[in-house]
C-alpha positions as CSV (number, residue, x, y, z in Angstrom):
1,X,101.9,-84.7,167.0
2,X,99.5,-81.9,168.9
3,X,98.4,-78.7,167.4
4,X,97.9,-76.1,169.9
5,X,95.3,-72.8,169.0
6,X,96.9,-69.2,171.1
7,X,98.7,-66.5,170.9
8,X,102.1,-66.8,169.5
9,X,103.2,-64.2,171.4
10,X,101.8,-65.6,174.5
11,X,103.4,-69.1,173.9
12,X,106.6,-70.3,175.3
13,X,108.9,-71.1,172.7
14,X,111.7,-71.9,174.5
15,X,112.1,-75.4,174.1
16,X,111.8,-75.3,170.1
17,X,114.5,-76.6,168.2
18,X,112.8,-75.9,165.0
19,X,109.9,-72.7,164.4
20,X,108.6,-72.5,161.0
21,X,106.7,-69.0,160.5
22,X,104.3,-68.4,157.5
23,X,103.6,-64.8,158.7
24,X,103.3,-60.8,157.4
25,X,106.4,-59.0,157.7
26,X,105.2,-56.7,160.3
27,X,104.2,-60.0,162.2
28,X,107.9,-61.5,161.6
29,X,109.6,-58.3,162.4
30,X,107.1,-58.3,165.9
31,X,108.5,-62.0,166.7
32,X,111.9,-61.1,165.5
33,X,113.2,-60.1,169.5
34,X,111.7,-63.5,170.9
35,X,113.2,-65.6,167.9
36,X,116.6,-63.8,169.2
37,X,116.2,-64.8,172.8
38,X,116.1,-68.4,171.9
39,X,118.7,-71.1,172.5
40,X,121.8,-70.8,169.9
41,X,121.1,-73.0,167.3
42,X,117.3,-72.6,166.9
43,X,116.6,-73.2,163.6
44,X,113.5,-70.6,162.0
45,X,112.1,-70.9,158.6
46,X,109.8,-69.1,156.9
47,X,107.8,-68.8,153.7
48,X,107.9,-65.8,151.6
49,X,108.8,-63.2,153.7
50,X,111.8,-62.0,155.6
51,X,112.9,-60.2,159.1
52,X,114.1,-57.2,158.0
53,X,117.9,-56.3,158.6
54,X,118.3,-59.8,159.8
55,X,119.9,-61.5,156.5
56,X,118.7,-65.2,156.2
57,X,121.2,-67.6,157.1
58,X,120.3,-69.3,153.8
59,X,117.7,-68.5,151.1
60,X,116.1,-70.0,148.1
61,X,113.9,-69.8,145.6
62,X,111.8,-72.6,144.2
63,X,112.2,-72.6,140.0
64,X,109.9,-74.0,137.3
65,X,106.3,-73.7,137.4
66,X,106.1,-71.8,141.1
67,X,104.5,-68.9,140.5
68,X,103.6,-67.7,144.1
69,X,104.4,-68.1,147.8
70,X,108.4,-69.5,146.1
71,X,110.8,-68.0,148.7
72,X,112.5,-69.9,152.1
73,X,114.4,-68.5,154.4
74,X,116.4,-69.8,156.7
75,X,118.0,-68.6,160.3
76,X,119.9,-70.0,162.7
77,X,119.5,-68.5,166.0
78,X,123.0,-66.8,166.9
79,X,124.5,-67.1,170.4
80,X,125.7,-63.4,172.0
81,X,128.9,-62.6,171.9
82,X,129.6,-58.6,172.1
83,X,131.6,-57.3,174.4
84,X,135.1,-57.5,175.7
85,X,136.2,-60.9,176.5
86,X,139.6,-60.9,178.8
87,X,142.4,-62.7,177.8
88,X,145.5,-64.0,179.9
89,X,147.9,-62.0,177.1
90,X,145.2,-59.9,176.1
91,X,141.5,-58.7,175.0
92,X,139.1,-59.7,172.0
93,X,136.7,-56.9,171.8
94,X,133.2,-58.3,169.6
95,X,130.3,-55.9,168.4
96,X,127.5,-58.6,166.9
97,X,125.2,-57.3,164.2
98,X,122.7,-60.6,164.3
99,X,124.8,-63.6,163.2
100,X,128.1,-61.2,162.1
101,X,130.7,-60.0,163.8
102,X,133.3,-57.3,164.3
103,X,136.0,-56.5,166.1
104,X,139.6,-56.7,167.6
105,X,142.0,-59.0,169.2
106,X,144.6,-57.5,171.0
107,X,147.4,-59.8,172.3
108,X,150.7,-58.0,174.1
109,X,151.3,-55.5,171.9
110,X,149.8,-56.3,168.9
111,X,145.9,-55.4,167.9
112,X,144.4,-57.6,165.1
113,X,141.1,-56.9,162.9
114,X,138.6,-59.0,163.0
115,X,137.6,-60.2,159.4
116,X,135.0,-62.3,157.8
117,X,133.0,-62.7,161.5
118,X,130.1,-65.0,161.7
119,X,128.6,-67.0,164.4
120,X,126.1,-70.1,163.5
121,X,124.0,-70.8,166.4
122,X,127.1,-71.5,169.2
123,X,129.7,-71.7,166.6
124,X,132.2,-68.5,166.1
125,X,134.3,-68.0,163.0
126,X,137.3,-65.8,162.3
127,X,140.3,-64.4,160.2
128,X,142.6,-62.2,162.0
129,X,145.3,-61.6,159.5
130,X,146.5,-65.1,158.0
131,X,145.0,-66.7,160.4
132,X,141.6,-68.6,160.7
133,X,140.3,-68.8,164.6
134,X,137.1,-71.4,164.8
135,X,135.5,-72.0,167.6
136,X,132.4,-73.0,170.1
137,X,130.5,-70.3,172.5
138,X,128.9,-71.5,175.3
139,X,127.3,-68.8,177.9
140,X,130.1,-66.8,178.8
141,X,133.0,-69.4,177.7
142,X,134.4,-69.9,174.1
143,X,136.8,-72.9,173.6
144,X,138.5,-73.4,169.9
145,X,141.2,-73.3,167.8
146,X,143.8,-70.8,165.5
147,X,145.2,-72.3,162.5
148,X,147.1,-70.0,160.0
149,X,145.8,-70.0,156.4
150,X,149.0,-68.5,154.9
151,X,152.7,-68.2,155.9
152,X,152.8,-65.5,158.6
153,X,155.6,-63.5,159.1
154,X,158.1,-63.7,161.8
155,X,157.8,-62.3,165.4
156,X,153.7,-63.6,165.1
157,X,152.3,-66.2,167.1
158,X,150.6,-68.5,164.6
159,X,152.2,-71.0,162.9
160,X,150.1,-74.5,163.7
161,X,146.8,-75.1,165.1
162,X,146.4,-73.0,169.0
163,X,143.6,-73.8,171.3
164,X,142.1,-70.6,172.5
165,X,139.9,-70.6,175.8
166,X,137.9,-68.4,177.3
167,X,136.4,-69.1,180.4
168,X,133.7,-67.2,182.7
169,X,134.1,-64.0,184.4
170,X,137.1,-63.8,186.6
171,X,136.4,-60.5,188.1
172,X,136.8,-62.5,191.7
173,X,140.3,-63.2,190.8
174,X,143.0,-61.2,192.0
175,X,145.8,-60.5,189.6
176,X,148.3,-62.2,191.7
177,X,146.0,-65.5,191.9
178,X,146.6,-66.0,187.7
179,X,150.6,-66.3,187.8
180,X,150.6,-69.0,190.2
181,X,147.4,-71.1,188.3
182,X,149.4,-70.5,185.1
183,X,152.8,-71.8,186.6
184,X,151.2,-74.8,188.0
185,X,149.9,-75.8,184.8
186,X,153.3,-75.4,183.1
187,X,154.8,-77.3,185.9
188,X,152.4,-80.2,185.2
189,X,152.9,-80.4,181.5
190,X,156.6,-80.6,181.8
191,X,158.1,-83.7,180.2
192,X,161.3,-85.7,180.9
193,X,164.3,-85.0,179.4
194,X,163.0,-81.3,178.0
195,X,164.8,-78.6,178.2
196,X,163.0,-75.7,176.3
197,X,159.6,-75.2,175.6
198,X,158.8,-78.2,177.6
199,X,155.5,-76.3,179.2
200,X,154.0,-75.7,175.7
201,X,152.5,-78.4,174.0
202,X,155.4,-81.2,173.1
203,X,159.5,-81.0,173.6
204,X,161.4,-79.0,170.7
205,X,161.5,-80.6,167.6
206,X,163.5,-78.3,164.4
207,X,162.0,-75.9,162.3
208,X,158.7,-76.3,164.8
209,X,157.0,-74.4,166.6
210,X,155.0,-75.1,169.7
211,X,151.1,-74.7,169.7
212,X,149.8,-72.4,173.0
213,X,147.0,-72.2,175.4
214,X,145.7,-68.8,176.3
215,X,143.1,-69.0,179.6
216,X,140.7,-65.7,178.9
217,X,137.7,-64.3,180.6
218,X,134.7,-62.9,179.5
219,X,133.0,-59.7,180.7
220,X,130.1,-58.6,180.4
């Protein structure tokens, strides 16, 4: 191990997986923004004293014979999510308050409310209506699944586990560029002897359902 003497604020961080802070509150609250700009999944603990509106990821307090200095905190450095994020039959729209979330999915013609949103370090989690969406962020793509939690009712689109993608920016592709990708990709999955619903996951089974793949885009 090495022990360096500087400036905090003049050190590079950057390559931390791990910062533990036994600092003021006006000191914490200073290093708060650089703590932010860290890699998801950081991991930031302190002693005694907190960041302000940023709510610890986990917290406890030592019991028994402490009588002083008997707090941690815990944070996990959040990845950034707000903002609109286009999807092939839709938008989710995110608005990030530290590690929760808020927002709305939209998907043809139907606008769902985002409930019970939290990201730890790259992971996002979920509820629109009965259904639980988990997931993994990375940069500006977002890859994971839907699963419903209760019976949904008809004309919805859950009703087993969905992958749900969303891949960078695609402000360079034209609108009539999408239909064909999408098509080809149908063609591909086809299977023989299917004759509905072959391009969605597995050939029709009853009382089933298939699962589907949405290809989304995020924007700034």
């Amino acid at each position: 191990a090495s022990f360096l003497h500087g400036d905090i604020f003049q050190s590079d961080l950057s390559k931390a997986t791990v910062i533990t802070l036994f600092l003021l509150p006006e000191l914490n609250l200073k290093l708060r923004p650089v703590l932010l700009n860290l890699k998801p999944g950081t991991r930031v603990t302190a002693n005694s004293f907190d960041m302000g509106d940023w709510k610890p990821d986990r917290f406890e307090r030592l019991k028994g014979d402490c009588e002083s200095w008997c707090m941690a905190f815990l944070w996990i450095v959040p990845a950034k999510v707000e903002g609109a994020w286009q999807m092939t039959d839709g938008e989710l729209i995110l608005r990030q308050q530290y590690q929760t979330i808020t927002g709305t999915m939209r998907m043809r013609d139907r606008t769902f409310t985002i409930a019970n949103g939290r990201l730890a370090g790259e992971e996002i989690f979920f509820d629109i209506g009965g259904v639980r969406v988990t997931g993994r962020v990375s940069g500006n793509a977002m890859k994971g699944a839907m699963v419903a939690k209760t019976t949904v009712s008809p004309g919805t689109f859950f009703s087993e586990p969905t992958t749900l993608v969303v891949r960078s920016p695609m402000r360079t592709t034209s609108p009539s560029a999408r239909p064909r990708g999408r098509r080809a990709v149908a063609r591909g999955r086809r299977r023989p002897g299917c004759r509905t619903g072959c391009t969605r996951g597995r050939p029709d089974s009853p009382g089933r359902r298939h699962a589907r793949t949405w290809s989304t885009g995020a924007t700034a």
